[in-house]
C-alpha positions as a Markdown table, in Angstrom:
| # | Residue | x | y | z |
|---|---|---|---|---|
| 1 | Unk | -52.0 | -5.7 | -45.6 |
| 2 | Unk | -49.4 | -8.1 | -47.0 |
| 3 | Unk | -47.3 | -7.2 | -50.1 |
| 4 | Unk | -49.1 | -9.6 | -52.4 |
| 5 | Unk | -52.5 | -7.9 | -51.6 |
| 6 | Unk | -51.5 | -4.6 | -52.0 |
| 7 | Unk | -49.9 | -5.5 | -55.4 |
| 8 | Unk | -53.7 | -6.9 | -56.2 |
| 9 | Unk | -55.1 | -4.1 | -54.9 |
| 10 | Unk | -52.6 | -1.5 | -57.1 |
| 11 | Unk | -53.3 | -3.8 | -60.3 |
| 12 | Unk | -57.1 | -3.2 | -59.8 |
| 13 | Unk | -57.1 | -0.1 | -58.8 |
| 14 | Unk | -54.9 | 1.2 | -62.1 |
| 15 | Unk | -57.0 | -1.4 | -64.8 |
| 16 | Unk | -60.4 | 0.7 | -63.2 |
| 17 | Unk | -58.8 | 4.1 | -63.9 |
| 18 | Unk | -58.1 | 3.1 | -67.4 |
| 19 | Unk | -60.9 | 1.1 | -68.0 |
| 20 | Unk | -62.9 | 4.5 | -66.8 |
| 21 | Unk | -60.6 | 6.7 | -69.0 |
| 22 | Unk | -61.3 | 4.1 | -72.4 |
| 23 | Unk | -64.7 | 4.4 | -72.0 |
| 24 | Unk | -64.8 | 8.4 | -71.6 |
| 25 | Unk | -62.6 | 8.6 | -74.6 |
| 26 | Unk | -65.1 | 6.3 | -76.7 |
| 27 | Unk | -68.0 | 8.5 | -75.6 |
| 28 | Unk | -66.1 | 12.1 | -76.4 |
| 29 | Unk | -65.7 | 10.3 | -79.7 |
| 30 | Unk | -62.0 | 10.1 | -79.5 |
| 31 | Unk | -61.5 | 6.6 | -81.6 |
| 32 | Unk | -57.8 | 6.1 | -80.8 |
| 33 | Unk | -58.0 | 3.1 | -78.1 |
| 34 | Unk | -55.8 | 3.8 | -75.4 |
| 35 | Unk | -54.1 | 1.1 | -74.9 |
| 36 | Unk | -50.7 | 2.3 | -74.8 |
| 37 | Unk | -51.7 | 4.4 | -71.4 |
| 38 | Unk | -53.2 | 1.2 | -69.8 |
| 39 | Unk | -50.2 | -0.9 | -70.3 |
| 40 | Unk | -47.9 | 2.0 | -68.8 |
| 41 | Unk | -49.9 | 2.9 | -65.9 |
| 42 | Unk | -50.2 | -0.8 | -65.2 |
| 43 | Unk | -46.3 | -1.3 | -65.4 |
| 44 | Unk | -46.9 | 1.8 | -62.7 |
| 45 | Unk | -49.0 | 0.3 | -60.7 |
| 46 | Unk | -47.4 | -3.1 | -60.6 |
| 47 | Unk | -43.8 | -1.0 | -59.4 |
| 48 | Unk | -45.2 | 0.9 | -57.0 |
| 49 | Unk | -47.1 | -2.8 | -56.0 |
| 50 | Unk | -43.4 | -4.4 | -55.7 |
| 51 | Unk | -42.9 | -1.9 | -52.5 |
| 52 | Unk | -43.2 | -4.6 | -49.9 |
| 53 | Unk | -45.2 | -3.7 | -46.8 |
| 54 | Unk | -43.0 | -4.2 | -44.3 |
| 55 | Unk | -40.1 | -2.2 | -44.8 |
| 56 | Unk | -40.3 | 0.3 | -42.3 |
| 57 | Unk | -40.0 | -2.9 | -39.9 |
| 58 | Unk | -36.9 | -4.1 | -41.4 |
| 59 | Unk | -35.4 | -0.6 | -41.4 |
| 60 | Unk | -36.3 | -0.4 | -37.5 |
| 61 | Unk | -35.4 | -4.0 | -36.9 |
| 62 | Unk | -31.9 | -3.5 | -38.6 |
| 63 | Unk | -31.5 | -0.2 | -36.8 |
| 64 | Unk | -32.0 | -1.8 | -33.4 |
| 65 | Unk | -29.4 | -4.9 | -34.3 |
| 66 | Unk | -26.7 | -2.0 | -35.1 |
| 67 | Unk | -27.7 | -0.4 | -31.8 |
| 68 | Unk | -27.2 | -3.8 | -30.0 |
| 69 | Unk | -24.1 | -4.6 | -31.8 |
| 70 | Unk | -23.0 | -1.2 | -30.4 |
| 71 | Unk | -23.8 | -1.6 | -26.9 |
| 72 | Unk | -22.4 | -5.1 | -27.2 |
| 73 | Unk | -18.8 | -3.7 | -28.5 |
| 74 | Unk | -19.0 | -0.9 | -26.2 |
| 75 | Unk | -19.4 | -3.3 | -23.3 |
| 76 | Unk | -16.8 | -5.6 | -24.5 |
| 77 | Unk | -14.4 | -2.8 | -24.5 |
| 78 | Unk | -15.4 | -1.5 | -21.0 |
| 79 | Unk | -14.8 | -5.0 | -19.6 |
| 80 | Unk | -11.4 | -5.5 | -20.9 |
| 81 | Unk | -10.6 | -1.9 | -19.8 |
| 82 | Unk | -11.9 | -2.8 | -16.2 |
| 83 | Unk | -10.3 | -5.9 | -16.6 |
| 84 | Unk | -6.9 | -4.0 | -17.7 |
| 85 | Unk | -7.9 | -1.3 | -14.6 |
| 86 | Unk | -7.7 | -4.0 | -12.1 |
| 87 | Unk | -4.3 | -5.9 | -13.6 |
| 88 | Unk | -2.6 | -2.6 | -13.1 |
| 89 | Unk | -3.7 | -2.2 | -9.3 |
| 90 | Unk | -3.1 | -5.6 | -8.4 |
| 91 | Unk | 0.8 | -5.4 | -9.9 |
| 92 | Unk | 0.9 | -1.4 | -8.3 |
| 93 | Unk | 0.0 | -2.9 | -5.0 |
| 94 | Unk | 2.3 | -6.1 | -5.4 |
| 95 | Unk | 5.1 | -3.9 | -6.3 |
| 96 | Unk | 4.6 | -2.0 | -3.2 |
| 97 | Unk | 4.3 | -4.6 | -0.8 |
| 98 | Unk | 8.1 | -5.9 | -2.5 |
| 99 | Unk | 9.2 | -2.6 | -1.6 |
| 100 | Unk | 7.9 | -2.6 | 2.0 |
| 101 | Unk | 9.2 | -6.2 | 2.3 |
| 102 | Unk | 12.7 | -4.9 | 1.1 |
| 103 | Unk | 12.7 | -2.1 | 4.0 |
| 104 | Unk | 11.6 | -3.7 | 6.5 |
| 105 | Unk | 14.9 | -6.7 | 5.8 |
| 106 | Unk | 16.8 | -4.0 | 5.3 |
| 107 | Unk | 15.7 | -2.3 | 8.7 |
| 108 | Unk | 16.1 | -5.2 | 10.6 |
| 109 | Unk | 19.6 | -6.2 | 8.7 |
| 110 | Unk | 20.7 | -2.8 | 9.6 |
| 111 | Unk | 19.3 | -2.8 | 13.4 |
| 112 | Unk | 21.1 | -6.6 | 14.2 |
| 113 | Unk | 24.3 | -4.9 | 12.4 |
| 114 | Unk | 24.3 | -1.9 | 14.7 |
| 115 | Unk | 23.3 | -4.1 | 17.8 |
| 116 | Unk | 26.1 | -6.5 | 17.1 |
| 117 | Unk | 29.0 | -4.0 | 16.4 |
| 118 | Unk | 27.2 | -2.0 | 19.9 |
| 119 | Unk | 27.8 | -5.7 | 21.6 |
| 120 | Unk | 31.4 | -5.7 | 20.0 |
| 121 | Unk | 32.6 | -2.3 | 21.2 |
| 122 | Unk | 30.9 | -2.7 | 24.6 |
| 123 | Unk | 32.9 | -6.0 | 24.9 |
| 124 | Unk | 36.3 | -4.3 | 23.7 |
| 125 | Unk | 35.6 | -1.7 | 25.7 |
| 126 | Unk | 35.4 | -4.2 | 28.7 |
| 127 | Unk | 38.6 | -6.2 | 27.8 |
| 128 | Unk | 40.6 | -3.1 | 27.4 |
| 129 | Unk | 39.7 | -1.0 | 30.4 |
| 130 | Unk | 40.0 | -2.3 | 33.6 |
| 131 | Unk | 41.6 | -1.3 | 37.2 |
| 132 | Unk | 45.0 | -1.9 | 38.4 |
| 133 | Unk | 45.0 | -4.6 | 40.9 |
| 134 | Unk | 45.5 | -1.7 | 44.5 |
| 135 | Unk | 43.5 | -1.6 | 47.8 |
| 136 | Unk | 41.6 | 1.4 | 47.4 |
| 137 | Unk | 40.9 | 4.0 | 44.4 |
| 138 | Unk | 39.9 | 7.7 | 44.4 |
| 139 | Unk | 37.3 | 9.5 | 42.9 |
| 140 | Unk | 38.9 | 11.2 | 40.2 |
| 141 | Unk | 40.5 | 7.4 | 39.7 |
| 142 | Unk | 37.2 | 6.0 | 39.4 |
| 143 | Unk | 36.0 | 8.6 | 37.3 |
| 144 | Unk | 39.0 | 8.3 | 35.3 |
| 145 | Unk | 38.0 | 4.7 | 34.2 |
| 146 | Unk | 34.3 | 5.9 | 34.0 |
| 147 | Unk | 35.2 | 8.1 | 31.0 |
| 148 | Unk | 37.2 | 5.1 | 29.0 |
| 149 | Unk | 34.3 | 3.1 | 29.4 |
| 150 | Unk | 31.4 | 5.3 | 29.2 |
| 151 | Unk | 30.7 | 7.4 | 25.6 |
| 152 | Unk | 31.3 | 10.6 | 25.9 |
| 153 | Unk | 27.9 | 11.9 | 25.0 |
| 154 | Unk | 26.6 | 10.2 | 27.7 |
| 155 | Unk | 29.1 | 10.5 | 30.7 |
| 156 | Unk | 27.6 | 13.2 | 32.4 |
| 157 | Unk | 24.3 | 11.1 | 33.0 |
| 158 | Unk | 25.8 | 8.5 | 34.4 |
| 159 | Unk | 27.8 | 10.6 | 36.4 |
| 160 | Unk | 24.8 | 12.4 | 38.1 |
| 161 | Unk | 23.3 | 8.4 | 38.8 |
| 162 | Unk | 26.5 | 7.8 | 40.8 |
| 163 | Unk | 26.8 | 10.9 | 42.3 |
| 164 | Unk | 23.4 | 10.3 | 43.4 |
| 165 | Unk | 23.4 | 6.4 | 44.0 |
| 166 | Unk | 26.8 | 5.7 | 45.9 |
| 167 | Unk | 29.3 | 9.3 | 45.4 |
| 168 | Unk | 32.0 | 7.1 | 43.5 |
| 169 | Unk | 32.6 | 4.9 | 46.3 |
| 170 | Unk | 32.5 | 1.5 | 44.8 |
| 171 | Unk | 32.7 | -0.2 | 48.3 |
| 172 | Unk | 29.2 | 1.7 | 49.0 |
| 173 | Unk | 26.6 | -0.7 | 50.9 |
| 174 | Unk | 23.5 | 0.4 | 51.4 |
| 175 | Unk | 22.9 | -1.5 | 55.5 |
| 176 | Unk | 19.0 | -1.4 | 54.8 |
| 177 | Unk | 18.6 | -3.6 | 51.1 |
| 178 | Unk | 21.9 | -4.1 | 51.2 |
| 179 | Unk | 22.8 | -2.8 | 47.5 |
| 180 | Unk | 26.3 | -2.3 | 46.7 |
| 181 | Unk | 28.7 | -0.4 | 45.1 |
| 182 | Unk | 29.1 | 2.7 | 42.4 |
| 183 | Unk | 25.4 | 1.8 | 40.9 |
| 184 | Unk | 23.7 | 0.3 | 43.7 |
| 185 | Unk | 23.0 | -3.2 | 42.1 |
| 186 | Unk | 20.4 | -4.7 | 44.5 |
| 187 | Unk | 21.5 | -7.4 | 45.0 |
| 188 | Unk | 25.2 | -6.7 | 44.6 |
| 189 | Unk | 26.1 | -10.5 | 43.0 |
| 190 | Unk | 24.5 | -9.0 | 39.5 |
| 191 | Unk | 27.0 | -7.1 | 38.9 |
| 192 | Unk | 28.9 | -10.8 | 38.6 |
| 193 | Unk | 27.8 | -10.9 | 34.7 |
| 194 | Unk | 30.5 | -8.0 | 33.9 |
| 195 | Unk | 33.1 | -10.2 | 36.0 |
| 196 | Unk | 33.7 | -12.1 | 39.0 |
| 197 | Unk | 35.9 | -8.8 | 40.7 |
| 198 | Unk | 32.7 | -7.1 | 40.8 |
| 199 | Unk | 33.3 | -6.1 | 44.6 |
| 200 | Unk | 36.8 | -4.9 | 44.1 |
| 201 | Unk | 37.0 | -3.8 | 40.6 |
| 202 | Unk | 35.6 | -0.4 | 39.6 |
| 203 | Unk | 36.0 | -0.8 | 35.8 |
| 204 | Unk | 33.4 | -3.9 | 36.4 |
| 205 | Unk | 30.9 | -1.8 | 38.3 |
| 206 | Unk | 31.1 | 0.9 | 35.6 |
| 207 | Unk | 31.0 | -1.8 | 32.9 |
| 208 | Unk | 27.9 | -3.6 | 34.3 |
| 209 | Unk | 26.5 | -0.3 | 35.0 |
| 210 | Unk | 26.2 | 0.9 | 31.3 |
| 211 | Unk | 25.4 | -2.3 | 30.2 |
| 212 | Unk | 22.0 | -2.4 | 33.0 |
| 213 | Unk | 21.0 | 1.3 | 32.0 |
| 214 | Unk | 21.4 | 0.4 | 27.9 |
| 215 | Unk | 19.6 | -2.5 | 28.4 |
| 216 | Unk | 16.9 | -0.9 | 30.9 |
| 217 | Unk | 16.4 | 2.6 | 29.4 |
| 218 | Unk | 18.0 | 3.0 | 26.1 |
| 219 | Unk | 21.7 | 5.0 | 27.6 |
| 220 | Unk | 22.9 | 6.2 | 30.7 |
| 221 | Unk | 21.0 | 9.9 | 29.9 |
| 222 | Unk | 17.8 | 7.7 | 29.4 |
| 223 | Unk | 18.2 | 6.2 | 33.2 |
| 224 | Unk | 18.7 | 9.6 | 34.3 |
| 225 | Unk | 15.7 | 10.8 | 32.9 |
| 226 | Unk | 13.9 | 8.2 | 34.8 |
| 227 | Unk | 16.2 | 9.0 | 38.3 |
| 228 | Unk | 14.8 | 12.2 | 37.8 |
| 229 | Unk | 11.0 | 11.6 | 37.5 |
| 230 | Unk | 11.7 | 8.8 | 40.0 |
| 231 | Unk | 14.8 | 9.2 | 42.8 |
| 232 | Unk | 15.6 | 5.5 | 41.3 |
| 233 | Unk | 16.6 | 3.8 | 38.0 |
């Protein structure tokens, strides 16, 4: 039912109540016309008429298009959140990969520095020790040069390698492979990179000898570890 028919319908409805009304009061013998009431419970009717029929639906219709606008501001705000949420991550995990970046330069700087100044003092170490030019050298003599040229953490392991390998004789020549001197170098002639005296000179043996187990096993204590496991380095 529309608005306009239940206004007709209200308008009706209120003129046959009063037209009912007039005529009871005629026939009680009441001679006053009513008029007065029909006008007002027209004007009654015709408000109550001006209530349009649809208003529940435009109370529900208005209620769901604040509950939309809702969701719709509510979802805004979750995607600039998640969009906030993910910024932060991205610069967190940025920041950290700077970080390991940075280390890792700074690891390596540090390892070339430590390597270089090892090089340095191993080459010092060369340059400043070596044997006096004689025909034949002790043990303690030899062992003497041995502890100038080898750190003192780690002299005793190399000592137990040449005790093993040749008993400080730096002439020592192994008749079957034919290895030579303090260390054994197989062949001998490798022991040429610490200096061409290699076959005379002691100090070279014992230099080319630290530099082979530094470069081999870490130190002289870490070739003896592996003599040990072994019976060779």
């Amino acid at each position: 039912m529309t608005g306009i028919s239940v206004r007709g319908f209200a308008v009706a409805s209120a003129t046959a109540v009063t037209s009912v009304g007039a005529a009871v009061g005629v026939a009680s013998g009441d001679q006053q016309s009513p008029a007065g009431d029909i006008e007002v419970a027209a004007a009654d009717a015709t408000l109550l008429a001006e209530i349009p029929a649809g208003t529940n639906a435009q109370l529900h219709t208005a209620s769901l298009n604040q509950q939309a606008e809702s969701q719709s501001t509510a979802a805004e705000a979750e995607v600039v959140r998640a969009a906030q949420e993910a910024a932060r991550v991205a610069a967190a995990e940025s920041a950290q990969e700077r970080r390991a970046a940075a280390e890792r330069e700074a690891q390596e700087e540090a390892e070339r520095e430590a390597a270089e100044q090892a090089a340095a003092e191993a080459e010092a170490a060369s340059a400043a020790v070596s044997a006096p030019a004689q025909s034949s050298y002790s043990k303690a003599d030899i062992q003497a040069l041995a502890r100038q040229i080898v750190g003192a953490d780690q002299f005793q392991c190399f000592s137990n390698i040449v005790d093993h390998e040749s008993g400080w004789d730096h002439t020592a020549t192994n008749p079957s492979s034919g290895a030579y001197g303090l260390m054994q170098a197989l062949p001998g002639s490798k022991m040429a990179s610490a200096g061409s005296d290699w076959q005379t000179n002691p100090a070279t043996q014992i230099q080319w000898g630290v530099n082979y187990m530094e470069s081999r096993y870490g130190s002289p204590c870490g070739a003896w570890e592996f003599w040990q496991a072994n019976n060779w380095y």
